[in-house]
N, C-alpha and C positions, 0 to 999 in steps of 0.2 A: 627817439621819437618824441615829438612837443603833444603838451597836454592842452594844445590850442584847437576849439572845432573849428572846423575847414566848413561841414557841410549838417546843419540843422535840423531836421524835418520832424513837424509838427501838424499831428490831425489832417494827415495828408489823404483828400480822399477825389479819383477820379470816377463821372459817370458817362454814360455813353449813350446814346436813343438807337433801336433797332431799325438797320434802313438808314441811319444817317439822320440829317438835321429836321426836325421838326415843321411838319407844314403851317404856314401863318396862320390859317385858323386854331391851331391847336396850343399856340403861344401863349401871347400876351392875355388874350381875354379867356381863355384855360385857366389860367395862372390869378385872374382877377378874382374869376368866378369860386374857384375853391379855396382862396386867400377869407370870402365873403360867407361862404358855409362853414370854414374852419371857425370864423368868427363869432356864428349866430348857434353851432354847436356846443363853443367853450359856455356863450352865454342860457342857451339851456342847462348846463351840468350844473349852472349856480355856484360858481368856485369859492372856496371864503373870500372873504376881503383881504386884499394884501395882495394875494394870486395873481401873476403876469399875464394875459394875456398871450398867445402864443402871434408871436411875428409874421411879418411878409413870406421872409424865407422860410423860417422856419413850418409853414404852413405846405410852403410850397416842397421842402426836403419831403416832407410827410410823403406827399404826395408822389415824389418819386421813388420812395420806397414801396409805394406798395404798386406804382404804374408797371403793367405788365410791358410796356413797351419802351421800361428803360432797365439800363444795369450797369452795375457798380464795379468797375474796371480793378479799383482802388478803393478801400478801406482804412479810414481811421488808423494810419502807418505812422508810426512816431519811433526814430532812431538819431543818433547822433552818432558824426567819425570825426575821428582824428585827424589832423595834421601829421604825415607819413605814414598812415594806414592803407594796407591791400585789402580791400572788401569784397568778397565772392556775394551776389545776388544770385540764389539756386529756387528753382521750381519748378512744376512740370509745364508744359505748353499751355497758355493760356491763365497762368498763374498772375498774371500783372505786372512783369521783371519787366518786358522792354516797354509797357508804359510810366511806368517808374523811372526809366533811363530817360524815355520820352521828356519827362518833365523836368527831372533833373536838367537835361539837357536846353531846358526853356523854348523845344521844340512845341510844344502843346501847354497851356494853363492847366492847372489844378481845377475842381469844382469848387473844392473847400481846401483848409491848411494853409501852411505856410512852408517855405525853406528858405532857410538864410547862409548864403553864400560868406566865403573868406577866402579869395581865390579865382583866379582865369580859369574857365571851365574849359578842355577840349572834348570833343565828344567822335568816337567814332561809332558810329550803331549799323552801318551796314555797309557793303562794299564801295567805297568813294563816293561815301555819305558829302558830299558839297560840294564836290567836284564838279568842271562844266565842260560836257563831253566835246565840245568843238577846241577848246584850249588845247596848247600840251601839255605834256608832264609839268616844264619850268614855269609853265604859267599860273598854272593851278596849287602847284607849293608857295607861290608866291601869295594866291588869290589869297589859300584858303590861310598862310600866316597871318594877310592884312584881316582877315575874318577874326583870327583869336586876337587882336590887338598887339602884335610882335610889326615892329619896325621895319622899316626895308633891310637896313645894314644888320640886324639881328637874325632876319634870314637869310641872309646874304651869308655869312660867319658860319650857317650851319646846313647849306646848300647841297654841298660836295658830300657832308656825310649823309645823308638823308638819301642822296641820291644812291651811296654806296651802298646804306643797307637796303631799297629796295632794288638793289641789281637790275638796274633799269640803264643804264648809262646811256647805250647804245638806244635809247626811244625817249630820251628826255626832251627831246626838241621837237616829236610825233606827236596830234588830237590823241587826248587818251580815249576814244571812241573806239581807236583801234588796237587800244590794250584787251591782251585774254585778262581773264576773272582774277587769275595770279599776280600778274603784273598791276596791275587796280588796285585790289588790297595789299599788296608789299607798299606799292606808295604810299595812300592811305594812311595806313598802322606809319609810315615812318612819318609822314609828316606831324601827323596827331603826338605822336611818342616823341619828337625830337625838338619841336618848339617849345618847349621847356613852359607849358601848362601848369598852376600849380594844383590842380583838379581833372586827373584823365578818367573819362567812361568809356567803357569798352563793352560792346555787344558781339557774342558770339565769333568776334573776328578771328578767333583761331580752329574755328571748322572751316575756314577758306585757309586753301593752300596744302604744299608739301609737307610732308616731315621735319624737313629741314627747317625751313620758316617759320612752322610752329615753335619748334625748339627758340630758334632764335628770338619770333616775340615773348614764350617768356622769360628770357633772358631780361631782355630789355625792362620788360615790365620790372622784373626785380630790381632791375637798375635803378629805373624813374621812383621805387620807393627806398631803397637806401641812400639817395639824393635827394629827402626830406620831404618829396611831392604826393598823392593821395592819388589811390586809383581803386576805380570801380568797374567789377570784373561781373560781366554776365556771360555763362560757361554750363554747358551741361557736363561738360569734363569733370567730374569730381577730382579726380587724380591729380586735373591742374589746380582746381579751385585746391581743394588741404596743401598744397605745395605751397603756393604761392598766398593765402589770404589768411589774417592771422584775423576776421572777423568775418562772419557773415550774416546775409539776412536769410530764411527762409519764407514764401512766400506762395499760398495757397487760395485759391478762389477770390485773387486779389487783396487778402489780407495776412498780415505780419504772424508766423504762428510760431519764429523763433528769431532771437537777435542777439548776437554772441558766439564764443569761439568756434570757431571753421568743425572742427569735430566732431563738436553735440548738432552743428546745422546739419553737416550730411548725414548724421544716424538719424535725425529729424527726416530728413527727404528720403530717405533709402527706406526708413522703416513705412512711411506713407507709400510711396511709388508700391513697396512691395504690397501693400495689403488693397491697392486699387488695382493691380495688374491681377487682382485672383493668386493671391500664394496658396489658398484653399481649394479646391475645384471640387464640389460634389459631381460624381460622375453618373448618380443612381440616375437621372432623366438626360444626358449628355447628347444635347441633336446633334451631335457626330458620331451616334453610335450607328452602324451597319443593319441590314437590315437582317434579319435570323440570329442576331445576336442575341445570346442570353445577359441579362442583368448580374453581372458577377462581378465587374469593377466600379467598386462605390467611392472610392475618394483618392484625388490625388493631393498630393501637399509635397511643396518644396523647401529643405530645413537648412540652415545655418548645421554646421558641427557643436554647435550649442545646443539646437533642437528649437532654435527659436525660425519661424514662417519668414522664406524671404521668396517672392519673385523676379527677385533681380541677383544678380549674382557678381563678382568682379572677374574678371578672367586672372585663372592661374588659383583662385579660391577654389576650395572644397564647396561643392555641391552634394544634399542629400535628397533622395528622392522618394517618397513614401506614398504606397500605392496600397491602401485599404479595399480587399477581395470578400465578398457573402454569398453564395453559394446556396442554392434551395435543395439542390440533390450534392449527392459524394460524387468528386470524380476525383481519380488516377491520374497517374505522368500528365501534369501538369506544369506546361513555362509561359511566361511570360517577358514579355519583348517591349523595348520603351525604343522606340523610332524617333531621331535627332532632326527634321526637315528645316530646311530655309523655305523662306516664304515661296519660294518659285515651286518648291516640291523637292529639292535636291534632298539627299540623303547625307546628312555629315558624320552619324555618329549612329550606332547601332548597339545598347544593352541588353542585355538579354541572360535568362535564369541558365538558361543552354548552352552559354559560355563556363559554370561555372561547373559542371556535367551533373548535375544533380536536379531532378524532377520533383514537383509539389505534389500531395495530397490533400484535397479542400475536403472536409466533415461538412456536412448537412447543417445548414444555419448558427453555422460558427463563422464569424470574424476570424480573418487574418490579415496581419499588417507584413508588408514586403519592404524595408530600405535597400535601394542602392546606393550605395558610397562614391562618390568621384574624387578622390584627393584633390587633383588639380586641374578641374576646368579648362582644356587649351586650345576651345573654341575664339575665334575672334570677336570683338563686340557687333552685338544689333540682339535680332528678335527672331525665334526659334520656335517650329512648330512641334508640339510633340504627338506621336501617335502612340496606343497601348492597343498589344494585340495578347491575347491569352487564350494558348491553343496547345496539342498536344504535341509531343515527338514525330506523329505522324504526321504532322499536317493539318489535323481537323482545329476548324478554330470554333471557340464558346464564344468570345467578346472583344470585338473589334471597333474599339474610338479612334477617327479622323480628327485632329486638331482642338488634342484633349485638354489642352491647356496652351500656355506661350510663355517661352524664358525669354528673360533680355537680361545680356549680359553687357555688363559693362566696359567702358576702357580702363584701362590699366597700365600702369609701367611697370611691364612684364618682365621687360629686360635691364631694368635699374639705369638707364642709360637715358631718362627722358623723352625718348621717342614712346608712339602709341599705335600700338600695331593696331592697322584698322581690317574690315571686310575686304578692301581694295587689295589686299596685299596679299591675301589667302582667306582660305577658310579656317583652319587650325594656324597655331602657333607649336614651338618646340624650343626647350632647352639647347643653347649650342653654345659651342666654345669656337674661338676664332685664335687662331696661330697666327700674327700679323708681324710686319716686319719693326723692327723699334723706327722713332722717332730720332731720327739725330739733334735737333734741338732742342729735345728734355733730357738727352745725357749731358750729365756733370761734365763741365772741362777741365780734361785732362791738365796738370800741372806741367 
């Protein structure tokens, strides 16, 4: 890897107006008139001698800082990459990652900042991002090489392969109008990856597609960085992002809140995501609590095996679950029941004290705390509703919360094999061994 930067960026800040572009009266003579009271302000405060005056701009930044009908996409972002660096860009939705890509990409200017380029940018940020739906396939790899500045005969050279990996062969000469969403981005990803960029950006393009094709782009991806070139990965994947990105940025309310190794970035965003999903859930006022229900579940919290708050979890990880109970009267044979629902209402998972045959007794205005343990997690990734119900052996229930909290569990490579089991495939996962037949062309030959 060279110690040469590829990609710059400096005081990088984007703003945005609510509603879109600004009406003419609210421009130019906006912008004059508090340029004029910024002016006549400084000269009331009486500055010493010496004192700058405040600027055009900088009169006018003031003022979109504090304009309720603007906002700040992007903030004051300063990082530098390498030359053959994989950089994972991770944050939640509305974080500033793809207008980040956005300007990298020299789709959109900056407000303020700089980035200094070393390097042919390709950019791919969403499904046959420059593609022209009336062309075909062969037209459009060709369009979109003359777009990164590659030669006729340079794409010509790399035509067949391009075409190979996006398994299109048989529709290469078809309007990609009439490509499904699959066949779109296999193109896509292969022409951005294979015209040999020396700056790839990638948005999300691996939540489109199979199993297989994901695997396969990050393949590739690792390919185009041990072939000295720089690529910049936007990925809610963590799994992919620590595999693949030996730096990242993290990036919160559009500003920079960690920059450096892939590791410390995701404990940065997993420990954020957890404490904005509610890892805590006071349950004493919970509007999903039933109606004749008693006040007796006060607090839920979700724990690391460390004891440390997470609301996120990885699949195939230890989950703990801790359920704080207060109690105004004593009651007897008492269980309590944690209901697993998907968003629809489906029931996935069912814990409960009454699996483990043994009944509680709550004292009069004493605390008690409940863990349940899950060693390993083998739900599939998304977002889970929880309910708590705490009732007797009989039947009679004290306190019943509807949609007491929400787990999201993450993806994972559950099965060390690079694939990511998703929702689509099931609801649970499972340990399995597979008995397959050997390979004849990875045994030795015979002498």
């Amino acid at each position: 890897m060279s110690n040469e930067t590829v990609i710059r960026i400096q005081n990088l800040s984007k703003r945005y107006r609510y509603g879109g572009v600004a009406p003419v009266s609210d421009s130019l003579r906006t912008d004059l008139t508090d340029w004029a009271k910024g002016l006549l302000r400084l000269q009331k405060e009486k500055r010493p001698p010496g004192t700058h005056h405040e600027s055009f701009r900088q009169v006018q930044a003031h003022r979109l800082d504090v304009d309720p009908n603007y906002f700040w996409a992007l903030r004051d972002i300063n990082f530098e990459i390498q030359q053959g660096e994989v950089v994972g860009i991770i944050g939640r939705n509305g974080s500033g990652k793809s207008t980040l890509l956005k300007i990298l990409s020299r789709i959109t200017p900056p407000t303020a900042g700089t980035i200094t380029y070393h390097g042919r940018v390709a950019s791919l940020l969403e499904v046959g991002t420059g593609f022209h739906r009336e062309l075909t396939g062969r037209e459009n790899v060709f369009l979109n090489g003359s777009i990164l500045g590659m030669k006729r005969a340079e794409i010509t050279r790399r035509f067949d392969e391009i075409v190979a990996f996006a398994e299109v062969d048989k529709f290469i000469d078809t309007p990609v109008k009439f490509y499904s969403s699959g066949m779109y981005v296999r193109l896509a990803f292969a022409v951005a990856a294979h015209l040999e960029p020396e700056i790839l950006i990638v948005d999300e393009v691996l939540a489109v597609g199979d199993a297989a094709f994901q695997k396969k782009c990050l393949g590739k991806i690792g390919e185009v960085a041990q072939q000295g070139r720089t690529v910049l990965l936007v990925s809610h994947n963590m799994s992919a992002v620590e595999n693949l990105c030996d730096k990242s940025a993290f990036l919160s309310d559009g500003r920079l809140v960690f920059w450096g190794d892939t590791a410390d970035a995701v404990s940065h965003y997993v420990s954020s995501t957890a404490q904005k999903a509610l890892a805590d859930t006071d349950l004493t006022s919970h509007s999903g609590r039933t109606g004749g229900s008693k006040t007796i579940l006060r607090r839920l919290r979700f724990l690391r095996q460390d004891g440390t708050p997470c609301a996120s979890v990885r699949l195939g990880e230890e989950l703990v679950l801790e359920v704080t109970l207060n109690s105004s009267e004593s009651i007897r044979d008492v269980n309590l029941g944690i209901g697993v629902n998907t968003d629809s209402g489906l029931r996935v998972l069912t814990l409960t004290t009454r699996f483990s045959g043994r009944a509680m007794e709550l004292q009069a205005g004493q605390p008690v705390i409940i863990r349940c343990s899950v060693p390993e997690l083998l739900l599939s990734p998304g977002r889970y509703r929880l309910k708590l119900v705490l009732d007797r052996s009989s039947g009679e229930s004290y306190d019943v919360i509807n949609d007491a909290a929400t787990l999201v569990v993450e993806a994972a490579d559950f099965y060390g094999s690079g694939f990511l089991p998703s929702a689509s495939q099931g609801l649970v996962v499972s340990k399995v061994h597979w008995s397959l037949p050997k390979d004849p062309l990875a045994e030795p030959a015979r002498k």
